[in-house]
C-alpha positions in Angstrom: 0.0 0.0 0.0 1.1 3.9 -0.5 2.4 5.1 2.5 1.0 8.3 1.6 -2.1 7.0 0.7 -3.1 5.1 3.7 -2.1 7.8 6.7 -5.6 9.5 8.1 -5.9 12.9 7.6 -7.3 14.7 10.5 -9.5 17.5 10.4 -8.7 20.7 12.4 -11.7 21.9 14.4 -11.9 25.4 12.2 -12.5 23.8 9.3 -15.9 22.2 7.6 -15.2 19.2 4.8 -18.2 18.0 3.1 -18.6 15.7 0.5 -20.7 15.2 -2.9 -20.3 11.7 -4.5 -16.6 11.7 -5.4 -16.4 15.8 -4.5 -14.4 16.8 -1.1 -15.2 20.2 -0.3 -13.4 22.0 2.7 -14.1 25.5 3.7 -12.3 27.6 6.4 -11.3 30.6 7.6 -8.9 30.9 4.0 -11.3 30.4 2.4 -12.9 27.3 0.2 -11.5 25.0 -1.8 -12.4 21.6 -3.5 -10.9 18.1 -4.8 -12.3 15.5 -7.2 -11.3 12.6 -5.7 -11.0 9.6 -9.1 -13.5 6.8 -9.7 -10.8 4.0 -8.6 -10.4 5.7 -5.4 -12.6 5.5 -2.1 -12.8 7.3 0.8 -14.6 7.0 4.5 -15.2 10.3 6.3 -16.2 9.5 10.1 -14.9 11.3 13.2 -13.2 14.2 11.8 -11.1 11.9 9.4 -10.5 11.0 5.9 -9.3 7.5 5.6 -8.0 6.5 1.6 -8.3 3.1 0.0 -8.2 1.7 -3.3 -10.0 -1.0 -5.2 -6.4 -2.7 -6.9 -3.0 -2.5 -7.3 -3.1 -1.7 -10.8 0.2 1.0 -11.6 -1.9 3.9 -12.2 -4.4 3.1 -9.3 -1.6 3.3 -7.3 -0.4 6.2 -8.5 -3.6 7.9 -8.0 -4.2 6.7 -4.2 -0.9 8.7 -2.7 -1.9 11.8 -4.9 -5.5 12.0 -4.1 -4.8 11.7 -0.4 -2.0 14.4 -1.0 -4.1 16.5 -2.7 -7.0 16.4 -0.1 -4.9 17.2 2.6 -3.3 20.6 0.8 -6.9 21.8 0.2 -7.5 21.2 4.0 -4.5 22.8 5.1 -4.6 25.4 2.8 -7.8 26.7 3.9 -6.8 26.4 7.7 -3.7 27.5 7.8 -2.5 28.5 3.9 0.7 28.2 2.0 3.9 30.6 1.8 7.0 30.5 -0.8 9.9 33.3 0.4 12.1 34.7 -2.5 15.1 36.8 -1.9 16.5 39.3 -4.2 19.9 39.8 -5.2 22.0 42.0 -6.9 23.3 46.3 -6.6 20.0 47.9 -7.4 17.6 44.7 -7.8 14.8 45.9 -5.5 11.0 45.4 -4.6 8.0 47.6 -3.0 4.4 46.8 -2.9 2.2 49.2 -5.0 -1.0 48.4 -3.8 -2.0 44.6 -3.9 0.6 44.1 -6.9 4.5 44.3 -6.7 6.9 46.4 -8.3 10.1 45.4 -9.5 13.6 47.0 -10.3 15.7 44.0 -11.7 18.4 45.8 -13.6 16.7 46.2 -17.0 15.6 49.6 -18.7 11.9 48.9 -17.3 10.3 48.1 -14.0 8.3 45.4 -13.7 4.8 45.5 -12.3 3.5 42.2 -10.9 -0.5 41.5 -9.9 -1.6 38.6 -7.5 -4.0 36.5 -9.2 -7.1 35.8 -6.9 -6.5 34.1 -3.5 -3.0 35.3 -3.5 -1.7 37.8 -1.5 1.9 39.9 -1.4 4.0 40.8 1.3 7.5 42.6 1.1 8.9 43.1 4.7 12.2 44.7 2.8 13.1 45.7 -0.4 14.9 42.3 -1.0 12.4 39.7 0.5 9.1 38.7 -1.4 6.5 36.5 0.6 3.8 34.9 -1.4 1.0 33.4 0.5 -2.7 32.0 -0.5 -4.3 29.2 0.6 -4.0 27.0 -3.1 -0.6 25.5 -2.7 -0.4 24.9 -6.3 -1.0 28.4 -7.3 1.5 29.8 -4.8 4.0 27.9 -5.8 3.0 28.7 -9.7 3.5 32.7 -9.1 6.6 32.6 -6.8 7.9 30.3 -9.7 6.7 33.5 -12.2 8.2 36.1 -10.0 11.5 33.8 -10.1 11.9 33.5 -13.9 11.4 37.4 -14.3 14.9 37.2 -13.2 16.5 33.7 -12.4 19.6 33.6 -10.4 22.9 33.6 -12.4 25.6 31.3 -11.7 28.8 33.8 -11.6 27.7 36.3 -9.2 24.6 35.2 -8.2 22.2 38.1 -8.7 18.5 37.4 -9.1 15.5 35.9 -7.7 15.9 33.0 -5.8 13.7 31.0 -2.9 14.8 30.9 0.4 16.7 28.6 1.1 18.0 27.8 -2.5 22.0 26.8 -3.0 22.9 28.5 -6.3 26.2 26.3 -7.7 28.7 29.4 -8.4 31.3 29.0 -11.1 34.5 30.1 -11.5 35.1 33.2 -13.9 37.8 33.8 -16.2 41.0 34.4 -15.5 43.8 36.3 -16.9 46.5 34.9 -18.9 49.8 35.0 -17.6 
């Protein structure tokens, strides 16, 4: 069996999961979001818990009872608590300020850059080289911090540019004079 697939999930006391057929709805104070849960997978929701089986051990049945647990779980989670991705910013001049719910950025080319949230998805920039990204959709935070990091990806000589928290950027060596 998945390991993933057959742990509990336990439902904080803040948040109401309902369900519709194969529809798990959860709705806190985040907000509301939903999950399809497949055909080939079944779930039993007693006592403020979501247990996960499956019907085989066919590959993709398999494949599908680790995810849909995983899944289910962010969407609790996210409503209860929510999701955050920190990105620093590197470099002389490369800064950041919030301009009402969107974020402007200096990254060192002949234009700022103005960046809007999409909904569910809020800024915060403590200084003018952090960027938090928070919102209870873990798959849509993740999808604009990775849009705010390609505006300007880290480069590998001097290591300006957005970057997560956290991230190791390999540095290489740079030329050197002949002798």
């Amino acid at each position: 069996m998945s390991r993933v697939g057959k742990k509990p999930i336990t439902i904080p006391s803040k948040v109401q999961v309902t369900t519709v057929g194969n529809l798990i709805k959860a709705k806190g104070p985040l907000g509301e979001l939903s999950f399809e849960v497949p055909e080939s997978i079944s779930f039993v929701l007693e006592n403020n818990t979501i247990v996960f089986s499956r019907q085989s051990d066919d590959k993709k049945i398999r494949a599908l009872h680790g995810l849909s647990r995983a899944l289910t779980y962010n969407a609790i989670y996210g409503v209860f608590e929510g999701f955050s991705k920190t990105l620093k910013i590197e470099g002389v001049g490369y800064k950041v300020e919030l301009k009402g719910t969107g974020l402007l950025f200096s990254l060192g080319y002949s234009h700022p850059i103005y960046f809007l949230p999409p909904d569910g998805v809020t800024f915060e920039a403590p200084n003018a080289n952090t960027v938090i990204v928070k919102g209870s959709n873990k798959e849509i935070v993740g999808l604009v911090a990775a849009k705010i990091r390609k505006l300007r990806p880290p480069e590998p000589y001097k290591g300006k540019g957005v970057r997560y928290e956290g991230e190791y950027i390999h540095r290489k060596e740079g030329k050197k004079a002949s002798k």
